[in-house]
C-alpha positions as CSV (number, residue, x, y, z in Angstrom):
1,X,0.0,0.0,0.0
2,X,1.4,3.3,-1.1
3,X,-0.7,5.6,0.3
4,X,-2.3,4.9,3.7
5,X,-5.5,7.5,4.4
6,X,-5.5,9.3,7.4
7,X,-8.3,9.3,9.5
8,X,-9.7,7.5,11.9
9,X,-9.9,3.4,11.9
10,X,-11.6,0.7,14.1
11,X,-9.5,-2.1,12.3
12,X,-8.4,-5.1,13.4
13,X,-4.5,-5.3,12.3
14,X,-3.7,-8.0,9.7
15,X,-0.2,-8.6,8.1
16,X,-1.6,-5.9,5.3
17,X,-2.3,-3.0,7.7
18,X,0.9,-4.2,9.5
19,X,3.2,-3.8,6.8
20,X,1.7,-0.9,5.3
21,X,1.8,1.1,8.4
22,X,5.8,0.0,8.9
23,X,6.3,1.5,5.5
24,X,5.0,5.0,6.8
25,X,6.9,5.6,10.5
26,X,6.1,9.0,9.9
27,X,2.5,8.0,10.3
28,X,1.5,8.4,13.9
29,X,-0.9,5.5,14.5
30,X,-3.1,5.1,18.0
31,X,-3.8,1.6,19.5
32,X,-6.2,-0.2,21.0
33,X,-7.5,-3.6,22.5
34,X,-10.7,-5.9,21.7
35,X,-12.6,-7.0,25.0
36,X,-12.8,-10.2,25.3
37,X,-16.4,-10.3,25.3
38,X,-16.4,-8.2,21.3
39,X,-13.9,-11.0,20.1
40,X,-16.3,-13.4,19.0
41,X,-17.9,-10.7,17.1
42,X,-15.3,-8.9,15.3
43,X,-12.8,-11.9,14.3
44,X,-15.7,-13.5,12.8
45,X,-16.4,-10.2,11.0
46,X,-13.0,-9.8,9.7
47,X,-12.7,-13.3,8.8
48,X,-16.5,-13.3,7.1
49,X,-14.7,-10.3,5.1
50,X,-11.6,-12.0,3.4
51,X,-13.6,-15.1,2.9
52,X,-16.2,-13.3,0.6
53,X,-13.6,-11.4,-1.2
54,X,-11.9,-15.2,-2.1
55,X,-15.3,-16.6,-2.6
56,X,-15.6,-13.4,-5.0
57,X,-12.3,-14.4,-6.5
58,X,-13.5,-17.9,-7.3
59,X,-15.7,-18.4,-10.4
60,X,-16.7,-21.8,-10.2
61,X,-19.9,-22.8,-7.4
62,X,-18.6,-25.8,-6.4
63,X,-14.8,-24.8,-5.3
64,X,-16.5,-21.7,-3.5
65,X,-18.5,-24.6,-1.7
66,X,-15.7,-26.4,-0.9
67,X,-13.6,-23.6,0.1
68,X,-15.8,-23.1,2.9
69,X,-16.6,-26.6,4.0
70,X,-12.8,-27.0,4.6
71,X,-12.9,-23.8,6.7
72,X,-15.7,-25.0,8.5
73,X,-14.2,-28.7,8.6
74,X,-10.9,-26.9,10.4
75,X,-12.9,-25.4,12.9
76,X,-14.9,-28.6,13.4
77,X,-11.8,-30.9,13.8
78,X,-10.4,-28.4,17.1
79,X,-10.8,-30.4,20.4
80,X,-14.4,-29.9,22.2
81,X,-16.0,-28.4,18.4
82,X,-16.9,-31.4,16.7
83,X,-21.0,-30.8,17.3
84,X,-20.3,-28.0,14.3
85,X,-19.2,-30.4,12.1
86,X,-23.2,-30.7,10.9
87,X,-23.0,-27.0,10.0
88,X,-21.0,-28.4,6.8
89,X,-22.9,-27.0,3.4
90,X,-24.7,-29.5,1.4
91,X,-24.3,-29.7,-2.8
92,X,-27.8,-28.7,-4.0
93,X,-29.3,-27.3,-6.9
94,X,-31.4,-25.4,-4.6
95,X,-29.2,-24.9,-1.6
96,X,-31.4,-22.2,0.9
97,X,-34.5,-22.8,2.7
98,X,-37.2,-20.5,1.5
99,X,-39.8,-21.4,4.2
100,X,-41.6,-24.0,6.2
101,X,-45.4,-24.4,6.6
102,X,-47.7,-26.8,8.2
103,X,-49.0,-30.3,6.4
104,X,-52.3,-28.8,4.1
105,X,-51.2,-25.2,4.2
106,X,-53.2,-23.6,1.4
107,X,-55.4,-26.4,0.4
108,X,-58.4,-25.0,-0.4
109,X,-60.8,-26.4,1.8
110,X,-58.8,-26.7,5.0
111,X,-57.8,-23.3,6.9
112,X,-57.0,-22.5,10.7
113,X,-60.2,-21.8,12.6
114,X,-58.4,-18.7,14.3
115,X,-57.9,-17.0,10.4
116,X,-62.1,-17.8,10.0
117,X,-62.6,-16.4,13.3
118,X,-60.7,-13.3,12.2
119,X,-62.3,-13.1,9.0
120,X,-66.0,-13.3,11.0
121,X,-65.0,-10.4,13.2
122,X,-63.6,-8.1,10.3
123,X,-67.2,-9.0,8.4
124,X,-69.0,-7.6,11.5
125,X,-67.3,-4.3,12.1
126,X,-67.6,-4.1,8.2
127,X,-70.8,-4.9,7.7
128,X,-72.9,-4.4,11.3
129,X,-76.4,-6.0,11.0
């Protein structure tokens, strides 16, 4: 990085930032820590970043897939996190859940008494007898 902006950052230093900040000393740069309890948050932020900037990089579905199920299987494999192995991604031509409804949802014929009871109510206030 040539030219490093001045202003004011809330970045987490990578070995970018690192080395582009080393090739300015004239640069005065300020400091800080993450508390513990905002790691969580911003690693997996940062991290959520660079991953969709390579996923942008790779053309081809299926190696973007794969990309991240060996991410995921890396974090699965530590000691203590193998319940998040499950949160693998599956190969599907239609891989995201749209929604979820009840058995006969829609079916003419059969409807939830509560939507019948609402409908009977708005008829009265619409139409008092």
């Amino acid at each position: 990085m040539k030219h490093v902006p001045h202003g004011i950052y809330d970045s987490l230093i990578d070995e970018f930032l690192r080395d582009a900040l080393s090739q300015h000393p004239e640069l005065r740069s300020v400091f800080g820590k993450i508390d513990p309890e905002e790691q969580p948050a911003r690693y997996a932020s940062f991290v959520a970043k660079v991953l969709e900037q390579a996923l942008r990089e790779e053309n081809d579905p299926e190696k973007r897939l794969l990309l991240c199920n060996r991410i995921l299987g890396q974090v699965a494999d530590e000691p203590g996190r193998g319940h998040l192995s499950k949160h693998r991604l599956v190969s599907d031509p239609k891989p995201v859940l749209r929604e979820i409804t009840p058995p006969h949802y829609g079916i003419s014929g059969e409807y939830d008494i509560s939507v019948q009871l609402s409908v009977n109510n708005l008829t009265s206030i619409s139409h008092p007898d």
